[in-house]
N, C-alpha and C positions, 0 to 999 in steps of 0.2 A: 518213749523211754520206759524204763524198769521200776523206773519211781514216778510216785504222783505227781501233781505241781506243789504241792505245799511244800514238799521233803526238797522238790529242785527248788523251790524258792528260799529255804532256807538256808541253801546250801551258796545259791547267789551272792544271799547277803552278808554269808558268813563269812565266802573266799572274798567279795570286796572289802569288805570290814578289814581282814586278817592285812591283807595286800596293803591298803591303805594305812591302815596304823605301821605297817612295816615302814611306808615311804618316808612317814613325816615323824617316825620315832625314832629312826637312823640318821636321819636327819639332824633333828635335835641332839641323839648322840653325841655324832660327830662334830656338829657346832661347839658342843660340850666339850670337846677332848683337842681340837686342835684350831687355829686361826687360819690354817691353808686351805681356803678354797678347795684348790684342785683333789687335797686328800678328804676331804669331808665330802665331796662327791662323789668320790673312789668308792668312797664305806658306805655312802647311800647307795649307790650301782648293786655292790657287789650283794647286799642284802635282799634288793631290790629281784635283782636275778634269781636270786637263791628259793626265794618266797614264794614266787613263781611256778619253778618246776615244783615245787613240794604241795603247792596247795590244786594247781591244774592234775594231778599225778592220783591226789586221795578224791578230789571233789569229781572232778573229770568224770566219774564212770555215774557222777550222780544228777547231773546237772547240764554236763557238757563244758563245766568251766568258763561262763565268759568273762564273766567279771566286768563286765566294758559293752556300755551301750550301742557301740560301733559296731561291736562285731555279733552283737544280737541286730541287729539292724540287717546285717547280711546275710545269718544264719533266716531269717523272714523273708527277706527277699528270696532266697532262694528255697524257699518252701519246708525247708528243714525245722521249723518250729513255727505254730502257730500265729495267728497276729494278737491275740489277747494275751497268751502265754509271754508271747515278745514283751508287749507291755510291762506286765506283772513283772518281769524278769528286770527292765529297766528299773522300776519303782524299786525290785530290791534291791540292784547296786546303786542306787544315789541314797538310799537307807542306810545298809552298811556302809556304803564309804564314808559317810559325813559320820555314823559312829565311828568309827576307824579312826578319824582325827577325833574327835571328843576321849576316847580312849589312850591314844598315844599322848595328848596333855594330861590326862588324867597319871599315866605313869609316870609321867617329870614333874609332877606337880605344877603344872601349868595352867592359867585358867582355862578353864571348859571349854568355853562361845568364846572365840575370836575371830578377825579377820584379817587377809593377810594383807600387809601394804608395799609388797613385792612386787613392782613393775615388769610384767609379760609381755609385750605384744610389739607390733610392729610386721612389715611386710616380711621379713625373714624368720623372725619366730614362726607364722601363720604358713610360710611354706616349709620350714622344718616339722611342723605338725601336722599337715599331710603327710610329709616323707614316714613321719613314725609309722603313722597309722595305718596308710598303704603298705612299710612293709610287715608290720603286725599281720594284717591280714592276708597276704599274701603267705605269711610263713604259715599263718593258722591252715590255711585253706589246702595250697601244693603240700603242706607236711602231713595231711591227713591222706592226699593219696596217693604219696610218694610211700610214708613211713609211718600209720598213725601213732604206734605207741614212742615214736620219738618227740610228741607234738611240745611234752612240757619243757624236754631239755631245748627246745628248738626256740620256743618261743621265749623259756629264760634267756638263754643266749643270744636272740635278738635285743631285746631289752638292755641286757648287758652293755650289748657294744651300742646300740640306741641311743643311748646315755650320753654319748661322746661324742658321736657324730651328726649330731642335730644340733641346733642353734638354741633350743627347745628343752633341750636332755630330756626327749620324749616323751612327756605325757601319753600323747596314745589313746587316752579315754575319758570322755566324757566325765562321766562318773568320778574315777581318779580328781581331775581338774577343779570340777565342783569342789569335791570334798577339801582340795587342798587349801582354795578360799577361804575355808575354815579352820587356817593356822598361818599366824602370824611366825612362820617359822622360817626353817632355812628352807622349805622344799612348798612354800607357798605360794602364789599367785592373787594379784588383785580381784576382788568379785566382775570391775569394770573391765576384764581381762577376758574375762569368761568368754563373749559370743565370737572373738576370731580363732581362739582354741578349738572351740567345741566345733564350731560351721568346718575347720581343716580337716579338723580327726573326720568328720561324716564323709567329707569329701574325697581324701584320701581311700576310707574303707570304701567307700563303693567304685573308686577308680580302681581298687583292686579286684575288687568281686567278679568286674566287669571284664578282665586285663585277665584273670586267672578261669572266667568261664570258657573265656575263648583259647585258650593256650593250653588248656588240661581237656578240651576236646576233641578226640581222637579223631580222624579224617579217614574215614573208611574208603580202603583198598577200591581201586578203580574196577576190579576183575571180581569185587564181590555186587556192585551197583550193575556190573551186566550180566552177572549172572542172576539177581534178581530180576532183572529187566526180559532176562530169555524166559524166567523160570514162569513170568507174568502172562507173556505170550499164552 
């Protein structure tokens, strides 16, 4: 990349930070402003989305935007970013994200350290959290070599509808989930929540990795393998 790893790591921590105080300050918002459920998760969504393409759109050309330990998990696997750098890059989204909530209470005047007592999990939430994550990465992965500069609107609008159609209202990322631990809010999660969250999202992003190396593999024409094969003779 065009920039060092300091300038990409800071740029990590900064698009999780922004991301996550987005999740759980819309949140609290909407808590704030209405008693309906379904519309306080509309106004989480829709921010949520929003946040997304804006910050994948400026950080993207500096970082690669992952925001999400998953899909740095992939982008290693598949050689696209070193293994130390991968690291580094994890540490800075569980950095910024967990500021991101300290921040987002910080705006409502909420205490700083909390934890959330939000019950998560169960055998449906843990496979709604693969489905995020697999399609997260799957949209990341086909939208870069379908369409790359459409990746942030792709990936907002995954998200988006994410939100609704998961059991989950898609976490998606590590990182994210973590931090969210760290708000006893509307958009929180138990800490003892954590390892079937976190275990789906990996699960998911590498069943996509996996699903999307084999399917974006072009299958070379029969009459070019014998024409190499004569040209070998």
């Amino acid at each position: 990349m065009a920039f060092n790893l300091s300038r990409r790591l800071v740029a990590e921590a900064l698009g999780t930070a922004i991301l996550v105080a987005t999740v759980v300050g819309s949140g609290i918002m909407a808590a704030k402003l209405t008693n309906d459920v379904a519309l306080a998760l509309l106004a989480n969504t829709i921010a949520t989305g929003a946040i997304l393409v804006v910050l994948i759109t400026i950080l993207g050309p500096i970082s690669g935007a992952h925001f999400n330990p998953a899909v740095t998990m992939v982008f290693a696997l598949r050689r696209q970013i070193g293994v130390q750098a991968a690291l580094l890059y994890v540490v800075a989204q569980l950095g910024g994200g967990i500021a991101g909530s300290f921040l987002a209470h910080a705006m409502f005047e909420l205490p700083i350290i909390q934890f959330s007592t939000t019950v998560r999990t169960g055998s449906g939430q843990w496979l709604a959290e693969a489905v995020a994550a697999f399609g997260l990465v799957l949209t990341i992965l086909a939208g870069l070599r379908a369409r790359p500069k459409a990746v942030p609107w792709l990936v907002g609008l995954y998200i988006t509808a994410a939100y609704w159609f998961t059991a989950s209202t898609s976490f998606a990322n590590p990182a994210v989930a973590i931090a969210r631990a760290f708000s006893n809010t509307f958009s929180g999660i138990r800490p003892i929540d954590l390892p079937g969250f976190i275990i789906a999202e990996l699960a998911g992003a590498l069943l996509a990795s996996v699903l999307v190396g084999w399917l974006l593999t072009e299958q070379e024409p029969v009459e070019h393998v014998l024409n190499k094969l004569k040209g070998a003779e």
